[in-house]
C-alpha positions in Angstrom: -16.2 -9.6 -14.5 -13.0 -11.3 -13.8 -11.3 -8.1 -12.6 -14.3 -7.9 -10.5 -14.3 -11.6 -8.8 -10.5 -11.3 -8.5 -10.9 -8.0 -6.7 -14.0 -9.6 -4.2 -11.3 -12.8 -3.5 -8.5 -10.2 -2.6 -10.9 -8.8 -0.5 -11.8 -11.6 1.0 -8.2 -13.0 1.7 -7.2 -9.1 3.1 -10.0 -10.0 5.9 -8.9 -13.4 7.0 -5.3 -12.2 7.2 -6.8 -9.5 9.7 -8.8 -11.6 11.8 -5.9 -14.0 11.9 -3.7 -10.7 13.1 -6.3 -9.7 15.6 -6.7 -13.3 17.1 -3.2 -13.8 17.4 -2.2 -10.4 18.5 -0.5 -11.5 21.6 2.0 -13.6 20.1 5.7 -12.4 19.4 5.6 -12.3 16.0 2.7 -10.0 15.7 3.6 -7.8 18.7 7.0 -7.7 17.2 5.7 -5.7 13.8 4.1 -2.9 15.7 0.5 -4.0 16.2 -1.5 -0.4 15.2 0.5 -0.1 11.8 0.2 -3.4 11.0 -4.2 -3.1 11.5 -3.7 0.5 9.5 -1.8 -1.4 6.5 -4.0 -4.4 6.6 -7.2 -1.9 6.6 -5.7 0.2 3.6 -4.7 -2.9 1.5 -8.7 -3.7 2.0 -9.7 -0.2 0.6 -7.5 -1.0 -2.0 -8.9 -3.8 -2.9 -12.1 -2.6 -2.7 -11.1 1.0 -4.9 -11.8 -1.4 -8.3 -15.6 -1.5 -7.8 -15.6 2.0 -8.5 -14.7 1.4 -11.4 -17.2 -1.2 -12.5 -20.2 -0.1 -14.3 -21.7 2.9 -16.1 -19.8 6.2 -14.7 -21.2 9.5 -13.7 -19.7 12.5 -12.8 -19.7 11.7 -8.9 -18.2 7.8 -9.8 -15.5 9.8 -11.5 -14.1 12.1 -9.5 -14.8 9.3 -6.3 -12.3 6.9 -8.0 -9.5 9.3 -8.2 -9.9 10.2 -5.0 -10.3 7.3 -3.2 -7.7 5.3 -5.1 -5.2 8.0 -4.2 -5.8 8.3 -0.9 -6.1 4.9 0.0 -2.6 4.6 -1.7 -1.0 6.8 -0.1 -2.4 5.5 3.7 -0.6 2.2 2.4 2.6 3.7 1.3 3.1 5.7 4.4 2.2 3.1 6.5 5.1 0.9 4.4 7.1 3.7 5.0 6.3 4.2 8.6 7.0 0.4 9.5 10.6 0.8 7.7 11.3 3.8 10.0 9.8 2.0 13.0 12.5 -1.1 11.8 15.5 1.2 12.1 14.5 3.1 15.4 13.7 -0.1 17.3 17.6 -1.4 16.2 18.8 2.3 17.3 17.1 2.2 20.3 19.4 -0.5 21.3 22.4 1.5 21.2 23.3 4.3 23.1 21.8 7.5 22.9 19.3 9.8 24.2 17.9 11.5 21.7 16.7 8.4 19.4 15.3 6.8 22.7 13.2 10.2 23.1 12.0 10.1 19.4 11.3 6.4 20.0 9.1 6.6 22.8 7.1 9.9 22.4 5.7 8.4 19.2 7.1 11.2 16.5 7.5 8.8 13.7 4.1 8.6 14.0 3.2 11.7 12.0 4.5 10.8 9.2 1.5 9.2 8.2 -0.9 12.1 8.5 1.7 14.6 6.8 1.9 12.5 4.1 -1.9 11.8 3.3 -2.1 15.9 3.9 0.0 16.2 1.2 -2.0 14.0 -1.3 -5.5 16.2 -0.1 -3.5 19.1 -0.7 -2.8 17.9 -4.6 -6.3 16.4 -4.6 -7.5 19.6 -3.5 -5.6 21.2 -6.4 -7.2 19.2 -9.2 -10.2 19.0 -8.0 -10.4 23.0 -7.9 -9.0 23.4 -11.5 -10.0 20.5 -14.1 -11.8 17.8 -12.1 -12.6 14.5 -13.8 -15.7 14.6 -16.0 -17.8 12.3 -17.7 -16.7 11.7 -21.7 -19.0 10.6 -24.5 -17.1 8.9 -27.4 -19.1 8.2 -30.7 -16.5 7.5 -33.0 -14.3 4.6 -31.5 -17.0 1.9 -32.0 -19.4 1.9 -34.8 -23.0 1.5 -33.6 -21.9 2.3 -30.1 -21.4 5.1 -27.7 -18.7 4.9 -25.1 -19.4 6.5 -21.6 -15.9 7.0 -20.3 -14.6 9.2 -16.9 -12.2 12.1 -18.5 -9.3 12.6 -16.0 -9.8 16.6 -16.4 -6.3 17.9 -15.6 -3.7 15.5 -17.0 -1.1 17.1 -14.9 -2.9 16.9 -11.9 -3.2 13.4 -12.2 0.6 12.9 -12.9 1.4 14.9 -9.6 -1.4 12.4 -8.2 0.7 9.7 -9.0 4.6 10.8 -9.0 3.7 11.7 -5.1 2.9 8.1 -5.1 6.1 6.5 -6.9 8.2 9.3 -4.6 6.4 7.8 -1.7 7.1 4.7 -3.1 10.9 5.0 -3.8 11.5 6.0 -0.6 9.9 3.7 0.9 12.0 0.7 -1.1 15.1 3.3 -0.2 14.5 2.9 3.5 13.7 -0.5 3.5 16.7 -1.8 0.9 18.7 0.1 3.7 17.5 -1.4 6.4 18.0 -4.7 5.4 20.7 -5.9 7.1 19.4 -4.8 10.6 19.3 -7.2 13.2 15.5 -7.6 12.8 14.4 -11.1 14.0 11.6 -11.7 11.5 12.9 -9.6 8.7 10.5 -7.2 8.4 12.9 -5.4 6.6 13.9 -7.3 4.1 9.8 -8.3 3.4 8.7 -4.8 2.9 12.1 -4.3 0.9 10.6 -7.4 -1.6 7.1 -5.9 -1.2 7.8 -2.4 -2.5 10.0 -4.0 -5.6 6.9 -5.8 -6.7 4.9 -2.2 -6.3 7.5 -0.1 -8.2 7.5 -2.9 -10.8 3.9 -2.9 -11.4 3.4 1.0 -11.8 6.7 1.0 -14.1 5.0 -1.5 -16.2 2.2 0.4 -16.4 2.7 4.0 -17.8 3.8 2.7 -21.2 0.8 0.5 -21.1 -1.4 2.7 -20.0 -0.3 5.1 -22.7 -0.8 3.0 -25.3 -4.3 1.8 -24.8 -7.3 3.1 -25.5 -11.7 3.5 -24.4 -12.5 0.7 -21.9 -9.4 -0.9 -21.7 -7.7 2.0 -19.9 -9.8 0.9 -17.3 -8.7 -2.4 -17.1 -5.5 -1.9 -17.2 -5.5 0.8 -14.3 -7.8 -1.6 -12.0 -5.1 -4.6 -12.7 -2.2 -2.6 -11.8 -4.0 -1.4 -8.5 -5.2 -5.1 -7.4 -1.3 -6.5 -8.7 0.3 -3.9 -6.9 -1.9 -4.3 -3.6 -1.8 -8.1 -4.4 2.1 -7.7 -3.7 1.8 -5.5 -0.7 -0.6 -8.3 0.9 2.1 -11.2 -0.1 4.9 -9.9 0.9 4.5 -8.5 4.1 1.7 -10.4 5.7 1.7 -14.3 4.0 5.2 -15.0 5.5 3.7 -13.9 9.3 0.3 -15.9 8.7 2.4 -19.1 7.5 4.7 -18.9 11.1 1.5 -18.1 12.9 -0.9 -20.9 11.3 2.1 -23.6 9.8 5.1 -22.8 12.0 3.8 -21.8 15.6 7.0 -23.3 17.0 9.2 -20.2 15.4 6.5 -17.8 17.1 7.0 -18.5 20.7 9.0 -15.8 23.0 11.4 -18.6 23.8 12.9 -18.7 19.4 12.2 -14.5 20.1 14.8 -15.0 22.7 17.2 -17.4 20.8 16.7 -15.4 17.6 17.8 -12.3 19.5 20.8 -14.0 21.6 22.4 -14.8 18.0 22.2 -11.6 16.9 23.8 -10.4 19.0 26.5 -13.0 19.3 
């Protein structure tokens, strides 16, 4: 129940952030952090949040094979989106500088498809387990006297673990990219937020193999919905909180005249 209200609030706070993006979608700050990616990430992190409920109440075949799905896919839209936004980071600094070639890739829109190769990729592992050991539904009459446990069965342990190392690969390089990126001149270190945002992420899905490992029945569950709502809580913080605080508490640093000041150091 508390998994469940916490996930509801997330929700919830996922939706203000986006109307707040969308009303203020004109201003420098916003404009500045690539408007359609930013709406794609804000609208993943909301699946995410919502990928939990799935996971409340008494499973069925359907419910178990839908939660794998849609937590990996939803994942992975995030994660290349992260990913996406650190590339964008470092072609909008090289754009500056001389050069034909990165001005071409810039404008024509090519770091675009990074994105739908990389959710092809998941269907394509998705695709894989679902088409050898898909997840079933478990009965368990010995864990709990006088009861019987209804639990989803992940079908093909290794196909789940491919699920999930495409995720920490996406993942790592995603932190990669961004760790690199920095020290770009980027006026409202985007960089260095989605650096701090995929640190939190990596930490949480260290933390929880082992743990996940070494529990057992219903509280796998729990465990696997509070790594997904810690790690999308971190996503949320870290890259968008910092914008909605200039936009709603600091309007004065999101004007095109601090842009321009911001920019002018820089390069000074």
């Amino acid at each position: 129940m508390a998994l469940a209200c916490t996930a509801l609030c997330l929700s919830v706070s996922t939706a203000v952030v986006l109307r707040i993006f969308l009303k203020h979608q004109d201003s420098p700050i916003v404009k500045a952090n690539n408007l359609t990616l930013s709406f794609i990430l804000l609208i993943s992190l909301l699946l995410c949040f919502l990928c939990p409920f799935l996971f409340i109440g008494q499973p069925n075949t359907a419910s178990c094979i839908l939660q794998q799905i849609t937590f990996a896919l939803v994942f992975t839209l995030a994660l290349s989106t992260v990913l996406t936004k650190t590339i964008t980071v470092i072609l909008a600094f090289r754009i500056m500088t001389p050069g034909r070639t990165m001005r071409r890739l810039f404008v024509s829109g090519i770091y675009n498809s990074v994105i739908p190769i990389c959710v092809l990729i998941q269907l394509i592992l998705l695709g894989f387990w679902l088409g050898t050991s898909p997840p079933y539904i478990e009965v368990d009459e010995h864990s709990e006297h006088d009861h019987i446990i209804i639990l989803c069965n992940k079908g093909s342990v290794t196909a789940f673990y491919c699920v999930l190392a495409y995720l920490g690969i996406l993942a790592l390089v995603s932190f990669t990219v961004a760790f690199l990126a920095r020290n770009l001149p980027d006026t409202f270190n985007e960089a260095k937020f989605l650096t701090f945002s995929m640190l939190v992420f990596c930490s949480v899905w260290v933390t929880f193999l082992p743990v996940y490992h070494s529990t057992k029945d219903r509280t796998v569950v729990a465990v696997e919905v509070f790594s997904i709502l810690a790690s999308t809580a971190g996503l949320l913080g870290c890259i968008f909180f910092p914008k909605c605080y200039i936009i709603l508490l600091r309007p004065d640093k999101n004007s095109l005249k601090c842009f321009k000041n911001k920019t002018q150091s820089r390069k000074n």
